[in-house]
N, C-alpha and C positions, 0 to 999 in steps of 0.2 A: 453558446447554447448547444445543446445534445439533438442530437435526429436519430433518427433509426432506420434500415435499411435491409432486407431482405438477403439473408447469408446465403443462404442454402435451398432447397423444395421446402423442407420445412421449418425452418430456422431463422429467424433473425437477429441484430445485432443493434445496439447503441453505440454509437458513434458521439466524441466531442474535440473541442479545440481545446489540447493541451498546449501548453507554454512550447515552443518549436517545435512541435506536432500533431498531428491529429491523432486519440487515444480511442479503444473501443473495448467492449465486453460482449461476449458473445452466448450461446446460447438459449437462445428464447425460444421458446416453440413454437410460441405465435405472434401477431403482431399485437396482441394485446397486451401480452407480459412486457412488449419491449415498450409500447406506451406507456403502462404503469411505469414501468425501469425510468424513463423520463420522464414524468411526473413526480415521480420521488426526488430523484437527483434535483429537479428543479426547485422544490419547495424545501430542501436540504441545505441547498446554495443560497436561498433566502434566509434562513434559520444561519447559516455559518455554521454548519453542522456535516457540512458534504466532504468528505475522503477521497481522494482520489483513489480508484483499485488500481491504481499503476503503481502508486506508490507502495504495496505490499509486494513490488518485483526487487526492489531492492534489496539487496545481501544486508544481511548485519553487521558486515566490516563495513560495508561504503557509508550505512548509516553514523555506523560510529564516528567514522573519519572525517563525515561532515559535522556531527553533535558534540564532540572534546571539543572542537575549539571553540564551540559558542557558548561552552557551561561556565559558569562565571561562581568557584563555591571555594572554599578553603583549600590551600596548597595539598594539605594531608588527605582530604576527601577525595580529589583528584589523583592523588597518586593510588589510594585505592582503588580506586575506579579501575584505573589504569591494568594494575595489579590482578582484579578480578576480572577485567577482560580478556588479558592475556593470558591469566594461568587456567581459564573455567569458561566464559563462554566464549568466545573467537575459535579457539581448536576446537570446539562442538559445533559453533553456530553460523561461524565466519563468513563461509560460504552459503548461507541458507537461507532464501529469498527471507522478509518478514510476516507475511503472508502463509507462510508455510509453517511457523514457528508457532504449536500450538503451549497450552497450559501444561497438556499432560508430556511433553515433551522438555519442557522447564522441570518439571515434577520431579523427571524420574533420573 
């Protein structure tokens, strides 16, 4: 379950228990926004609809390096894959949390 906790003078923070750590998102102005912030999360987690924001700190190589081994599709689709990661997005993206990775950045 999520709490929230006063950051700053004016600032507060959501706070939860992530899988071996406690996670948090910051910037509220008030303690209202950060009430709503955890009223959403919570009824998002009921839906099975809730994200983790931690999860968009991950690079796009690490992602990758966990997601090849659990795709399960034709030998030749895979080598593809493989192919357009390494030659196109890994040297572009590799290093680039996913979070950070917008549309117009795929675009261009």
């Amino acid at each position: 379950m999520a709490w929230m906790e006063q950051s700053g003078k004016e600032s507060w923070r959501v706070r939860w228990h992530a899988p071996g750590n406690t996670d948090s998102v910051g910037g509220f102005r008030s303690q209202g926004d950060a009430r709503a912030y955890v009223a959403d999360m919570a009824a998002d987690r009921r839906r099975g609809a809730w994200i983790n924001p931690a999860a968009g700190r991950i690079t796009l190589a690490e992602w990758v390096a966990r997601w090849l081994p659990a795709i399960d599709l034709d030998e030749r689709t895979v080598e593809t894959y493989h192919s357009r990661l390494r030659c196109h997005l890994l040297p572009r993206f590799g290093a680039t949390p996913l979070a950070e990775i917008t549309a117009l950045d795929v675009t261009l």
